[in-house]
Wavefront OBJ file of the C-alpha trace (Angstrom):
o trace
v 166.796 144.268 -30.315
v 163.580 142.247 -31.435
v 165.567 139.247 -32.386
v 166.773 139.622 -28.055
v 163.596 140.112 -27.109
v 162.821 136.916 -29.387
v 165.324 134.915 -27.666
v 164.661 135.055 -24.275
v 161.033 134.402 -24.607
v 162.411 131.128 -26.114
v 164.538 131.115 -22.604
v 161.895 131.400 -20.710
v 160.127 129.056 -22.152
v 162.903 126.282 -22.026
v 163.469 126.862 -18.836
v 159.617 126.158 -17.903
v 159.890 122.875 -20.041
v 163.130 121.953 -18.225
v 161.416 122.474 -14.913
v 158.483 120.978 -15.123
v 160.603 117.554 -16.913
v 162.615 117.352 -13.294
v 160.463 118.149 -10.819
v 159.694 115.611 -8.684
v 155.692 116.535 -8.100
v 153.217 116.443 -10.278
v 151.748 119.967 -8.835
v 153.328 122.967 -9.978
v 154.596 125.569 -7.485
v 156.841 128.705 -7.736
v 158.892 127.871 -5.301
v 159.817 124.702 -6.950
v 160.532 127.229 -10.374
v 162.876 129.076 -8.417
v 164.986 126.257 -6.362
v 168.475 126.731 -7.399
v 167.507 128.906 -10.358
v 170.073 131.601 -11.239
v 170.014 134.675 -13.676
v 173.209 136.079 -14.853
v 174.009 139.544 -17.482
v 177.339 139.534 -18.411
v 179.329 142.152 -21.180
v 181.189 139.777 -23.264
v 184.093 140.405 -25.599
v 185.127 138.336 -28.514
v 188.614 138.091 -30.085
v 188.155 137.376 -33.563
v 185.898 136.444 -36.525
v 186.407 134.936 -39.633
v 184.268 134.948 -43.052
v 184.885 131.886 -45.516
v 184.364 134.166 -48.889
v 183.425 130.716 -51.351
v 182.260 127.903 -48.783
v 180.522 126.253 -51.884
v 183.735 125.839 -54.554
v 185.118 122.672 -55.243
v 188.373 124.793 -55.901
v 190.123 124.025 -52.737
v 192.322 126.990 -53.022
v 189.445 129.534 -53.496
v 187.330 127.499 -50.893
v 190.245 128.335 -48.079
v 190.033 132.039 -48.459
v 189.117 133.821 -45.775
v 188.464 137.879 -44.299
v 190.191 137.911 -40.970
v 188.144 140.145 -38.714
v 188.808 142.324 -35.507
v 186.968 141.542 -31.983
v 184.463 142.690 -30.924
v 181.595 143.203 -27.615
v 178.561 142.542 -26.662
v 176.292 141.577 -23.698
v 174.568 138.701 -22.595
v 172.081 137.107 -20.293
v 172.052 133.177 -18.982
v 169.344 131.178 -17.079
v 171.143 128.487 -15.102
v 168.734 125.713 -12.969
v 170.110 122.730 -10.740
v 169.426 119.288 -12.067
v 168.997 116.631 -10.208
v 172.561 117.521 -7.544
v 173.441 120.512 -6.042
v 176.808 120.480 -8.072
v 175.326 119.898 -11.191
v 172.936 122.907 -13.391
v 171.362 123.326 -17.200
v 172.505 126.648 -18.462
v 170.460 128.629 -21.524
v 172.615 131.446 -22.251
v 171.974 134.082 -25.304
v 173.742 137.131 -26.648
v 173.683 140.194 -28.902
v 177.949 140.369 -30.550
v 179.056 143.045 -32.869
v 181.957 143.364 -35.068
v 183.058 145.866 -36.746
v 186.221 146.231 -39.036
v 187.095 148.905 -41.674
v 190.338 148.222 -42.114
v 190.045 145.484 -44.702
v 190.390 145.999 -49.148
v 188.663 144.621 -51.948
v 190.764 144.082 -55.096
v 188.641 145.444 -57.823
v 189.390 144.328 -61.468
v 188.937 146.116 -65.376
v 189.718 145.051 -68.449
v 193.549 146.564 -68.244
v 193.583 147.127 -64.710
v 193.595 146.471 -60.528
v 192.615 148.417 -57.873
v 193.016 148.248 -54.515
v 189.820 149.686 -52.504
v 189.212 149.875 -48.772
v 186.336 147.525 -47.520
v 184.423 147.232 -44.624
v 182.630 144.153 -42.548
v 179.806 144.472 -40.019
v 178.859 141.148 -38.745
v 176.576 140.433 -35.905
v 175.755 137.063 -34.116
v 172.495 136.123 -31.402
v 173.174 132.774 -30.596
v 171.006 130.076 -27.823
v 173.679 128.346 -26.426
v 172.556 124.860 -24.011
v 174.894 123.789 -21.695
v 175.672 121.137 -18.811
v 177.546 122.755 -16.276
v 179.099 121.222 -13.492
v 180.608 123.334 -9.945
v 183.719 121.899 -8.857
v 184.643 121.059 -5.544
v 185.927 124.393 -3.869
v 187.997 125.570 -0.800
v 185.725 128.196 0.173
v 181.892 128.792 0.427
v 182.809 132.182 -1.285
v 184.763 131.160 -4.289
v 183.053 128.938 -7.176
v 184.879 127.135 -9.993
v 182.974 125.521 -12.480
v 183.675 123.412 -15.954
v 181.108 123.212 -18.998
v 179.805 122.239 -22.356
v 176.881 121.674 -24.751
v 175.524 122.987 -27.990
v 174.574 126.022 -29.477
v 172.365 127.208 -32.312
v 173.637 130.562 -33.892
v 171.912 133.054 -35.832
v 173.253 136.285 -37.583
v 173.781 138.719 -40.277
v 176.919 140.429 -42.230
v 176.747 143.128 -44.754
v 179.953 144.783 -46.574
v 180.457 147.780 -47.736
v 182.599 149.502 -50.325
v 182.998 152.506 -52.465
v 179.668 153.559 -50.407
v 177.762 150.434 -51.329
v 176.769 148.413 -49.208
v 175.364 144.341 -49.583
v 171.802 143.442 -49.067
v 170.885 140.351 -47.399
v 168.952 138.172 -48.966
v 169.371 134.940 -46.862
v 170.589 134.132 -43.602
v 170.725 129.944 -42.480
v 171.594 129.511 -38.722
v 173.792 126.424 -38.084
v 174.501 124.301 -35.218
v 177.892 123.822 -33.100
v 179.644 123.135 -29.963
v 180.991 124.892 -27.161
v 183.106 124.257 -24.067
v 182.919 126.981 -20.922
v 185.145 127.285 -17.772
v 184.625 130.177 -15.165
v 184.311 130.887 -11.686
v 181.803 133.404 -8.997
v 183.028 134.860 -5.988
v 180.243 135.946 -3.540
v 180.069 138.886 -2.128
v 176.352 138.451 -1.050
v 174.594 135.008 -0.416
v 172.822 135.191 -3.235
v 174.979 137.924 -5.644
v 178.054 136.855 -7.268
v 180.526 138.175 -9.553
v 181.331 135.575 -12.109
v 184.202 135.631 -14.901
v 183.832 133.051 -17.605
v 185.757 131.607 -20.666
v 183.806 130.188 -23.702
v 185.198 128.076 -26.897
v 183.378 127.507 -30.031
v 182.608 127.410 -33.523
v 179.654 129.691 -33.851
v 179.217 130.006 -37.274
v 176.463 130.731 -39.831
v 175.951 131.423 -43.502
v 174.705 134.580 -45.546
v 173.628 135.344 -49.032
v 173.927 139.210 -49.891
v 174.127 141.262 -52.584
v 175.320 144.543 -53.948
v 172.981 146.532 -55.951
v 175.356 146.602 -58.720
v 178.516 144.869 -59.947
v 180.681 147.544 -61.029
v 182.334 150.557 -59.954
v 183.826 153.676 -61.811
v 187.237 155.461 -60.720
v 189.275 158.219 -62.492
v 187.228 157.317 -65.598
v 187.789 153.489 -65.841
v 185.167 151.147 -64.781
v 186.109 148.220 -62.516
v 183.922 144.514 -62.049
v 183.421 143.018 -58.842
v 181.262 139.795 -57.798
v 177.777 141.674 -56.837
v 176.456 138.359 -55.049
v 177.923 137.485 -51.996
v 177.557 133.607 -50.623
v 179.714 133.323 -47.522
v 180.266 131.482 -44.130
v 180.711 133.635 -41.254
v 182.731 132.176 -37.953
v 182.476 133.738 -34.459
v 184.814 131.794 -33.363
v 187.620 133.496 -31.248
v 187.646 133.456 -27.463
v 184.645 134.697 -25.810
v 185.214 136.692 -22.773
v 182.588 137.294 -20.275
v 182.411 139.856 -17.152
v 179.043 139.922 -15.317
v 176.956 139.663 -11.907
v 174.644 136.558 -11.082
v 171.562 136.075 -8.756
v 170.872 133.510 -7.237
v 166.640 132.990 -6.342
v 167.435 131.057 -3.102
l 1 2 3 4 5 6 7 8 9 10 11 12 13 14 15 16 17 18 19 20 21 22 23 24 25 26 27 28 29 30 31 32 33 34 35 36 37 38 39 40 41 42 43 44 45 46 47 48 49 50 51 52 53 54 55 56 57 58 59 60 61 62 63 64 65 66 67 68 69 70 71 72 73 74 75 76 77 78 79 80 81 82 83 84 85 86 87 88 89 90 91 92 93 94 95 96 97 98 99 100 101 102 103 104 105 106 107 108 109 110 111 112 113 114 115 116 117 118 119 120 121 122 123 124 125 126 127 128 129 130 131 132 133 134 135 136 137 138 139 140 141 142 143 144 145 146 147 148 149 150 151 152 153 154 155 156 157 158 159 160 161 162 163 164 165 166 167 168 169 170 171 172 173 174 175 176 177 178 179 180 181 182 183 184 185 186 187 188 189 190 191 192 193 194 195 196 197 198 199 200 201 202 203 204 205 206 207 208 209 210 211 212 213 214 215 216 217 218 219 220 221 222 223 224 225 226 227 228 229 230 231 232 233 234 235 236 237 238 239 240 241 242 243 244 245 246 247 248 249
């Protein structure tokens, strides 16, 4: 929740910057911070996720495996302001996403020996997603569709657990991508809308974690497993988003 409450100060204060760079007087006003300024919460539900288990081997084999995850939900809150036409607006969007699966295995290895253990993968993402977003031409005042793109800087965590260990995260590097958005708003109000939105991308960003130990013991026979984790983590299935906007005037 502080990392949230970190982003949208960082909204806030984009969206300042952004005002103040396309206003067309030099004297500040809150009326001109609010003309065609919109604030949107949305749940949000993700398909998939992916973790890349050795994004740094040269082995090409070993650097294609990947953990295919479950989807997963979330919620979300977006800042969109008109630029320059009345069919054209800067959107700062950011989320919290969870996923959570527990129905993946580890292969665990001794000296005579596999094992087969059950694994689980908690991964969460907070992106701050900038995008140009543009209304298109509609039949009615009531209905909105509208097309969009832009980039996005994601930031996030994933820990593992097995056997009742669990990683430790030493080191988390956001990285930058892509997106592309389509959606549309019906209003019911002049200035409340219901909006439903699709959202591609790459969100991605890499981990280093660590167990506290690298070996296990069952029925008497000790098993080895890799105790430091280095992985790339992809949010990268369809995003799905349900919410209510407001419009400022």
């Amino acid at each position: 929740m502080s990392c949230m409450k970190h982003n949208l100060k960082i909204l806030f204060v984009l969206l300042f910057i952004l005002n103040s760079s396309i206003s067309y007087s030099q004297v500040f006003s809150f009326s001109s911070l609010y003309e065609g300024l919109s604030l949107s919460v949305t749940g949000n539900y993700v398909s998939s996720a992916s973790i890349q288990l050795y994004p740094n081997s040269y082995n090409l084999v070993e650097k294609n495996v990947f953990d295919e995850l479950k989807g997963g939900y979330g919620y979300g809150i977006s800042l969109r302001k008109k630029f320059f036409r009345d069919d054209l607006y800067i959107g700062i969007t950011t989320e919290y996403i969870k996923i959570y699966d527990n129905e993946l295995t580890q292969l665990l290895e001794s000296d005579t020996n596999f094992v087969k253990v059950r694994a689980t993968e908690t991964v969460w993402m907070i992106p701050i997603e900038l995008s140009l977003i543009f209304n298109v031409p509609s039949i009615t005042d009531e209905l909105r569709v509208y097309l969009g793109g832009g980039v996005g800087v994601y930031f996030g965590d994933r820990i593992r657990k097995i056997l009742g260990m669990e990683t430790e995260t030493k080191s988390r590097e956001a990285l930058l991508n892509i997106h592309v958005l389509s959606g549309l708003e019906y209003f019911f109000e002049k200035n409340i809308s219901a909006l439903f939105e699709v959202r591609f991308r790459q969100a991605q960003y890499r981990v280093q974690s660590s167990y506290p130990t690298n070996q296990a013991v069952l029925n008497g026979v000790t098993y080895d497993f890799e105790k430091d984790l280095n992985s790339k983590v992809f949010i990268d299935g369809l995003k799905l988003s349900l919410g209510v906007a407001y419009y400022f005037n």
